[in-house]
N, C-alpha and C positions, 0 to 999 in steps of 0.2 A: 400634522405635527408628529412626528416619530417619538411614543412614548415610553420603547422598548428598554427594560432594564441594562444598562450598558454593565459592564465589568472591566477591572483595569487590564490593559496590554499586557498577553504573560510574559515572561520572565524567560523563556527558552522555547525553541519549537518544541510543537506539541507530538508526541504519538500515536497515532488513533488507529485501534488495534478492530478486526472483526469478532464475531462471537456470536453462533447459531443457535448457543443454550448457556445455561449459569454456570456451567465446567468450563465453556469457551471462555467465559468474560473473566471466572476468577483466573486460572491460568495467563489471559493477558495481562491482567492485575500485576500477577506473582510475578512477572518476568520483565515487568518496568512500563507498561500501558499509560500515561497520560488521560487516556480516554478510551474509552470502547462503545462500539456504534453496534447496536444489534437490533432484531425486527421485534414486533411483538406477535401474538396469534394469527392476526389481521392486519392489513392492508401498508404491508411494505412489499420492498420488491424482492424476496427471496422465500418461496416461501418452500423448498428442498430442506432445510434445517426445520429443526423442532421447536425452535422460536423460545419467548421466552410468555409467559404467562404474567400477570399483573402481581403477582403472588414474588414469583423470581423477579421481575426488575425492582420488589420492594428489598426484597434480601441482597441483590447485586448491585445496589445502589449504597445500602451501609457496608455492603464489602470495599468499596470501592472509595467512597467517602471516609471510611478511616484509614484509607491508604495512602490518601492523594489524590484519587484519582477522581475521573468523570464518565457519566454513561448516558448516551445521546441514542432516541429509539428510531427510526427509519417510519416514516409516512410519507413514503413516496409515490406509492403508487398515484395512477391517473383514474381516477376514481368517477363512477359513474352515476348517474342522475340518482340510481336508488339504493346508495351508499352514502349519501350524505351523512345523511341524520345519524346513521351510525356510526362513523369517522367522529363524529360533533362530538359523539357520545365515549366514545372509546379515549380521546383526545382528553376529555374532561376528567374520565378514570386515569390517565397517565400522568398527569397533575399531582397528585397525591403519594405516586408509589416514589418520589423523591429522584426522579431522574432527573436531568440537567438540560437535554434538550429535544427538539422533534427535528428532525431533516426532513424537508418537503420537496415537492416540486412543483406540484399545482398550486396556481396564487391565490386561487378561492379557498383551498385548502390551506394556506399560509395567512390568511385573512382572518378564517375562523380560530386558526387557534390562538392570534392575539386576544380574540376575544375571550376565549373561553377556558386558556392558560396561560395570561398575561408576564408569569414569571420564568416562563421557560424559554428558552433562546430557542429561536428560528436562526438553522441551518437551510441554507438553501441546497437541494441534490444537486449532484452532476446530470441527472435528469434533465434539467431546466434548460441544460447548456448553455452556462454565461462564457462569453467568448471575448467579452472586451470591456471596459471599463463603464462603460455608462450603463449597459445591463446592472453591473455589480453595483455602481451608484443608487439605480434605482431600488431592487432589492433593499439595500440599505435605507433607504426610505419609510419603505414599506415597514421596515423594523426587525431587518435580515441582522443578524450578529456574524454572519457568516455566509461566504460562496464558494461552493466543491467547483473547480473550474472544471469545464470539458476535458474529454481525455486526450482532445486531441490538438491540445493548444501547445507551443513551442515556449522555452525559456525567454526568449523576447516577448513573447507576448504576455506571460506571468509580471515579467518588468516592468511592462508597461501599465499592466493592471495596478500592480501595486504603487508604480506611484502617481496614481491618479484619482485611489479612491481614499477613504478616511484610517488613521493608521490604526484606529479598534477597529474595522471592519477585517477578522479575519480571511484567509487566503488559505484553501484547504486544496491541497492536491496530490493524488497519487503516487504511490513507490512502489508498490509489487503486486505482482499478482495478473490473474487473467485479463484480458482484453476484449473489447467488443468489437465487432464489425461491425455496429449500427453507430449512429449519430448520439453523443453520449447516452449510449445504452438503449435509445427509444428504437425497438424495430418491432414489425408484422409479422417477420418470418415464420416467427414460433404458430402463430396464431392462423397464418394461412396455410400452414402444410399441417401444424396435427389439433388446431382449435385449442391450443395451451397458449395466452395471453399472457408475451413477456412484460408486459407492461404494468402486470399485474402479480408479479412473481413468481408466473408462474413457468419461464424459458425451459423448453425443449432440448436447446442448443442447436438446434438442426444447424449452424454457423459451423458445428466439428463437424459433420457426418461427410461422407465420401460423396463426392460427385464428379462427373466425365462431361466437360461445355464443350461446349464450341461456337463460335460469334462470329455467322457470315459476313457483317459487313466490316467487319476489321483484319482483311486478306497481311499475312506474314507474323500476326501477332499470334503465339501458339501458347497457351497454355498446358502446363506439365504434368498431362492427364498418362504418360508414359511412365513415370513416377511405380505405377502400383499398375499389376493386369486388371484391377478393382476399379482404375480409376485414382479418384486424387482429391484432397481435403485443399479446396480451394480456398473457402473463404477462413479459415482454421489458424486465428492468431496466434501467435508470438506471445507467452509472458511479459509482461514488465519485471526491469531488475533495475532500480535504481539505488542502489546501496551503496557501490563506489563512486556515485556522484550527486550524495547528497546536499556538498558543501556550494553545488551550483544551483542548483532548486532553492535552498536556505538565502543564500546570496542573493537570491532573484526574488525575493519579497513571502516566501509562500512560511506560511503559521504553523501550519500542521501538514503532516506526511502523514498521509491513508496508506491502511495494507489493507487489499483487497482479500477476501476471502472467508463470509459468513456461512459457507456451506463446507469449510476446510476443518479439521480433527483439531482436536487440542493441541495436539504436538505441534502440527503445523503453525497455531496460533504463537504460543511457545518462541517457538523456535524461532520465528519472521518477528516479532514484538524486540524479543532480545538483542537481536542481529542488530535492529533499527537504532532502540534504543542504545544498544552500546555507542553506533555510530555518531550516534546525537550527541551524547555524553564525550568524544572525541571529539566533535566539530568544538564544541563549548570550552574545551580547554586549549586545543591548537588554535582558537584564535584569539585564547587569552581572556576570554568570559568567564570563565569558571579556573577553581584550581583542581589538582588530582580527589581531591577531598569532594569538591562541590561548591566550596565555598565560592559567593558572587565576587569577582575581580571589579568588572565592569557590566554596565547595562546592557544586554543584551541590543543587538540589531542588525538587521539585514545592511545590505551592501548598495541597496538602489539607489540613484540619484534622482531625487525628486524635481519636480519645479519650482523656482526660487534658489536653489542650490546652485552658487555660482559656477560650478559643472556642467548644469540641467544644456542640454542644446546646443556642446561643442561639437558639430558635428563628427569633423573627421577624427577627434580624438574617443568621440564615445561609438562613433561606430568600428574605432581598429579597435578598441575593447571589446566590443561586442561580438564581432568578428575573431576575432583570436580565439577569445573566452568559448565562444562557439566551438570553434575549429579544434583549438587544444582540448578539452575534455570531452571531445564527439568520437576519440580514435576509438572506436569498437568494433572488432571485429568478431564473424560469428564462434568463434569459438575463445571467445571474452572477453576481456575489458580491458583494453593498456591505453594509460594517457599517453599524446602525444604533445611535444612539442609546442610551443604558440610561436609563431612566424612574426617576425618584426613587422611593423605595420608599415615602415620607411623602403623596408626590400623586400616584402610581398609582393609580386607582380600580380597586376589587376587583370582582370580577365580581357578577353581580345575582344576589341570593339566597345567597351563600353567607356561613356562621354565621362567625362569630369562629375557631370549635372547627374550623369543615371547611376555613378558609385554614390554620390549624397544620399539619394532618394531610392536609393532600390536594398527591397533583402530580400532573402530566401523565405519565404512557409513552407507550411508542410503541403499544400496545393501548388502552389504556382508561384514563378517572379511574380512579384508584385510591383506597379508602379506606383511611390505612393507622393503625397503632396509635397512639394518642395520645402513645406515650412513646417512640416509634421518632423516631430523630436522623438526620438525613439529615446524610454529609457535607457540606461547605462546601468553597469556595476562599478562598483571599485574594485580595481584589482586587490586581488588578496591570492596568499599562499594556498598551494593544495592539500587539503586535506587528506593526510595518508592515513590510510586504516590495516592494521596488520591481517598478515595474508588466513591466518584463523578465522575471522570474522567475516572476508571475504567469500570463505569457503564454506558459512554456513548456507546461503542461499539454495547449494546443490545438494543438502541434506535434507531437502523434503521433497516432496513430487513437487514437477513442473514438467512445462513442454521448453522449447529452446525460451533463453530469454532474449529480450530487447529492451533499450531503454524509452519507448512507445516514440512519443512523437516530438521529446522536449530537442532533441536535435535535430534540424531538417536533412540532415548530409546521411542520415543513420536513422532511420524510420523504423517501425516497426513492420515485419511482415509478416509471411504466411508458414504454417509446419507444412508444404503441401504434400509430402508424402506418408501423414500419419496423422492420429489424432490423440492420442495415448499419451501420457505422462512421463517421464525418465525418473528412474526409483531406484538411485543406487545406497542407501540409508533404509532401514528399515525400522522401528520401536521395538525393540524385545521386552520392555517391561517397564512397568511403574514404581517408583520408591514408595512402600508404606510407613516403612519408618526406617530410623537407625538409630544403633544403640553402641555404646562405648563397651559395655561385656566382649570378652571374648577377643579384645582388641581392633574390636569393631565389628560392627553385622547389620547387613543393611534387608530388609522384609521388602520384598514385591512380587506386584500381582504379575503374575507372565504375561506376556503377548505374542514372542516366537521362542524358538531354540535357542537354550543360551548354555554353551557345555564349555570344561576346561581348556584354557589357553587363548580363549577366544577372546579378540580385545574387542571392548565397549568402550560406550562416553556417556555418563553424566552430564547432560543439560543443566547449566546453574544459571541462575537471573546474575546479568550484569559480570559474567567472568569468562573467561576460556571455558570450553568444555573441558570438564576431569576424563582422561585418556586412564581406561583401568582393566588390567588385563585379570580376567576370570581365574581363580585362585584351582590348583588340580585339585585339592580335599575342600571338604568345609560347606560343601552341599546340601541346602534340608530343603526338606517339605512341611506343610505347615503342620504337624504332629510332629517335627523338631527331628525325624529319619532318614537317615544320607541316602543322598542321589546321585547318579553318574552325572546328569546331566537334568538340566532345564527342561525339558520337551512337553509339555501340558500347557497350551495357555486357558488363558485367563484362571490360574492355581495360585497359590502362597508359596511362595518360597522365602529363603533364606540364602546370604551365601559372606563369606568375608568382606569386610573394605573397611580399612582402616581410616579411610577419610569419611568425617563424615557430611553426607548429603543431606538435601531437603528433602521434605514429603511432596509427594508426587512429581516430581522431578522425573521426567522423562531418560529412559535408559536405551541407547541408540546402538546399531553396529551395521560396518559396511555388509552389501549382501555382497555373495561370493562372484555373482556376476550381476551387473547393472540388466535392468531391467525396465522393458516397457510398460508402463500399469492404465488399462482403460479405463477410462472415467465414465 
């Protein structure tokens, strides 16, 4: 009998932000976080960040909880024979420091902590790889509140998840961030070339580094080891960018939007929370759930068509949906994101050679045609309007490091693939400085700590939770240092300064400007 505390259906998709220490989590907090997922000391999978101690998830848990918000810890690793007892142990102290959930992956490990933290919600990892609906049922069973789906499942198959499991069973899935080239995340790699166990958080990456193949028994197939006289970053993914199409993810059953990235800077954090959340905050009111204010319209809900739903299993009408829906929001190409068009389903021409019987029964994966059962119903959406999000918000994505993006694998037509000439970052946005404070004297004066060069004429942006970025061009006089003594220029970081803005900003509000040439940044 499944005795797991349930909680009611939220109210809006969720946001679920990363955070490698209590600066990462309050920052997601401050910038519209829903939730934030971060490791503790021990036995999650990243462990390159400083993690947070039982001490900090006791403090980022009431920062978070007089916010709104929620903090879920990562126990995912694959944990071995003489770790148990101390997982049991660590598990039982994380009960108390008032966080809200554990994400697992191992089911011995999801077992104990009903037992031994009955009130905290099991989250299942992307580790686990649930890939279809009676996975997720089972989990649910078990007394899962939650399934992170694999990375590498497609928007029909998210559809089809959701309407098949229960509708408190949330649907967590990815929007931004890096990508793996293993099987949701589980590989050897790291562990057989440098003895660093990514399974255990402790990844290498060796998936970036340079290499030069060659594969005798596949004659005319060349890989693009000409690329670099070095050789060529073969297996070296593609970001995910899913921000201009969140309203097809939302549509398609999924609860919560994950931003990858608990080894990324505060700004990063910042800046990818905000992006997200504005966008959410857009989808909520162009489809008439919320008003400009926030106020609830109507009940929040996805677009799926369930079974029973005298829609559920019109074929040929829920597969031109599905197909169009596809087709239309998939137009990406590599240098960004433009919708195109959805094709009437009446004068779409069908592909050459195929039966009546194999347009019913056949779709795209991200593997292969697939033949599937004749009687098998693919979920559907309701059509609905696209969600346009201004071109500002758009363009936050390309203000923090990334490598190219893609939108991974929710399009079969537009996959995700490889950087194979590089492995490095694109860094055309750099942090010049942090807001200490600001003050009305003087007609305004805002206090921060430096981080690069910031001298007159030169335009910045203010980071603000939930608005445009403030565009503010650096005033010629009015320069200080923290002894209140004029300066020509910024040049010192991490110093005090001062300098005019008559608007005024938040504390720690991140202070941004283009670099004068984009730049590669090795990670």
């Amino acid at each position: 009998m499944n005795t797991t505390m349930r909680i009611p259906t939220r109210k809006k998709p969720e946001v679920l932000s990363p955070a490698g220490n209590l600066r990462g989590l309050k920052a997601a907090v401050d910038y519209g976080a829903d939730a934030v997922y971060c490791g503790g000391k021990a036995f999650g999978m990243r462990s390159a960040p400083k993690n947070l101690s039982l001490e900090d998830f006791e403090e980022g848990s009431r920062y978070a909880h007089e916010r709104g918000a929620r903090v879920y810890v990562t126990c995912n690793v694959l944990p071995r024979n003489n770790e148990i007892e101390a997982m049991r142990e660590y598990v039982g102290q994380l009960k108390d420091t008032g966080v809200d959930a554990l994400i697992v992956s191992d089911i011995g490990v999801m077992m104990m902590a009903r037992q031994v933290a009955p009130n905290l919600e099991l989250h299942v990892s992307t580790q686990a790889g649930v890939t279809n609906y009676q996975a997720a049922n089972a989990f649910y069973e078990l007394g899962a509140r939650r399934v992170v789906l694999a990375r590498e499942m497609d928007l029909q198959a998210v559809r089809d998840i959701r309407a098949n499991i229960p509708d408190d069973l949330d649907i967590e899935c990815f929007v931004h961030g890096a990508m793996c080239m293993a099987f949701s995340g589980r590989c050897l790699f790291s562990n057989y070339l440098t003895g660093r166990d990514g399974n255990h958080g402790e990844c290498a990456q060796p998936c970036r580094w340079k290499y030069s193949i060659v594969e005798e028994k596949r004659p005319g197939q060349y890989f693009p080891i000409e690329q670099t006289e070095d050789g060529a970053y073969l297996f070296n993914s593609q970001d995910m960018n899913m921000l201009g199409h969140l309203d097809d993810l939302i549509d398609s059953g999924a609860t919560s939007l994950k931003i990858e990235g608990r080894a990324k800077s505060a700004y990063y954090i910042a800046a990818m929370t905000n992006a997200y959340k504005t966008a959410v905050n857009e989808y909520m009111i162009q489809r008439g759930f919320e008003d400009a204010d926030g106020m609830v319209l109507k009940p929040f809900h996805d677009q799926v068509i369930r079974p029973g739903d005298p829609d559920f299993g019109k074929s040929d009408e829920a597969d031109a949906i599905m197909r169009n829906a596809d087709k239309a929001f998939a137009g990406v190409a590599d240098e960004g994101y433009e919708r195109v068009e959805a094709v009437d389903a009446a004068t779409r021409p069908e592909p050459d050679g195929m039966s009546a019987h194999a347009r019913s029964t056949r779709r795209k994966s991200n593997t292969a045609a697939e033949i599937i059962e004749s009687d098998w119903k693919h979920a559907a959406v309701r059509p609905a309007p696209h969600v346009e999000l201004p071109e500002w918000l758009l363009e936050e994505t390309d203000k923090v490091a990334h490598r190219d993006y893609s939108t991974g694998f929710y399009y079969p037509e537009h996959k995700v693939t490889q950087n194979t000439d590089r492995s490095a970052y694109f860094r055309s946005w750099l942090v010049v400085g942090e807001v200490l404070s600001w003050s009305a004297d003087e007609g305004g004066r805002v206090t921060l700590m430096s981080r690069n060069k910031i001298e007159p004429g030169q335009e910045v942006e203010f980071l603000l939770p939930g608005e445009r970025p403030l565009v503010f061009t650096v005033p010629e006089d009015g320069l200080r240092d923290a002894e209140g003594l004029p300066v020509p220029a910024i040049n010192n970081p991490a110093h005090v300064f001062s300098m005019p803005c008559p608007h005024q900003v938040p504390v720690n509000a991140a202070i941004r400007s283009r670099t004068k040439k984009p730049t590669l940044k090795a990670e």
